[in-house]
N, C-alpha and C positions, 0 to 999 in steps of 0.2 A: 050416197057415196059417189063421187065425181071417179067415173071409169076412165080412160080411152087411152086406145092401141097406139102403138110406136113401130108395130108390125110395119104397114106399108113405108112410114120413112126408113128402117134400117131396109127394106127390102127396096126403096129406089135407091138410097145409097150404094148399095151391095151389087144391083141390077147387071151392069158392064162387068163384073170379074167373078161374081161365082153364085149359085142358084142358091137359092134361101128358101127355109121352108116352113108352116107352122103344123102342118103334118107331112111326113114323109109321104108320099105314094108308093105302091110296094115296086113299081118298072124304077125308080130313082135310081142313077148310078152316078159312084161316087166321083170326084169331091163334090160336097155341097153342106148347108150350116142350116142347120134345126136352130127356132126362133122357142124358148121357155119362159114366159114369162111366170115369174118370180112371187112381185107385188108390188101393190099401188101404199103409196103413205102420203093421205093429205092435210094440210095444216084448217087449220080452223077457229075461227070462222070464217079465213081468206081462204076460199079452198082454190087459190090461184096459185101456191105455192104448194110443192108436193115433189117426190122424187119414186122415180118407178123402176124398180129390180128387173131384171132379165139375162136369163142366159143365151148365148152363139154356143149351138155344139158342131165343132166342124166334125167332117166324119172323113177320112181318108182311107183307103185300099189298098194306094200305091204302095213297094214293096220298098221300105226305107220311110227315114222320118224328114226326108226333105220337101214332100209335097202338104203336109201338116204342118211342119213348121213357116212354109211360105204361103199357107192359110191363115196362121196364126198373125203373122205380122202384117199382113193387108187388114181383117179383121182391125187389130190395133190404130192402125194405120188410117183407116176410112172412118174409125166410128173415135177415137180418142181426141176431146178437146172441139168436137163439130158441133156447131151451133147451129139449132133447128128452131123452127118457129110451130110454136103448140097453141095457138089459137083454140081456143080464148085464154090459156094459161100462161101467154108471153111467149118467153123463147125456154127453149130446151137447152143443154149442153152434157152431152154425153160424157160419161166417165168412166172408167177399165178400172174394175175393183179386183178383178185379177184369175190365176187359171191355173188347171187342171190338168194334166195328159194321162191317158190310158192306151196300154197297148194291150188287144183285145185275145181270147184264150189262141184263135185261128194265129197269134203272130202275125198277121197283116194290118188288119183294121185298126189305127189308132183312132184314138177321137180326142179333142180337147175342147173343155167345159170353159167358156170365158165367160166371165161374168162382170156386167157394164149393170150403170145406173144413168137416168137419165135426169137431172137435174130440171126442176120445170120452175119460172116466176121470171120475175123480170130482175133481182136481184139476187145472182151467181154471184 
């Protein structure tokens, strides 16, 4: 089964605007976007063409839903419609399959689940 991570590209995309994680550390303070990947699906017998699930969960503290919702639209923003190169699978092209908001028992902490896919071959 052909594996491989899309962690370190969302996490250089993401780098300049907010901390990205594939485990939390318990000192983390927030904002910042836990990496879940989901699953790999590849075609066969070309297993150059494949598309792989993944959750961004941002996690917010601030007291109001305007620092989650201006998480939510960079998110969007930075990873919707971005062409990446997945050597040796071609290029990649990420996709917003869509999201979630929870506002946590505390009343402060929202969090919202987005869930992207990333498109891998050379013909998107």
């Amino acid at each position: 089964m052909t594996k491989i991570s899309v962690f370190p590209l969302i996490e250089n995309l993401l780098k300049e605007d907010i901390l990205v994680y594939g485990f939390v550390p318990p000192e983390a303070r927030t904002p910042y976007v836990v990496y879940e990947e989901i699953s790999q699906s590849w075609s066969f017998p070309d297993v150059t063409r494949g598309t792989i699930t993944f959750n961004l969960r941002a996690v917010s503290t601030y007291k109001g839903a305007q620092e989650i919702t201006q998480m939510t639209a960079l998110l969007k923003q930075k990873l919707e419609g971005q062409e990446v190169s997945m050597e040796p699978h071609g290029k990649g092209l990420f996709r917003f399959v869509g999201q979630e908001n929870e506002l946590k028992k505390d009343a402060i902490t929202r969090e919202s689940l987005l869930e992207f896919q990333v498109l891998c071959g050379d013909k998107q």
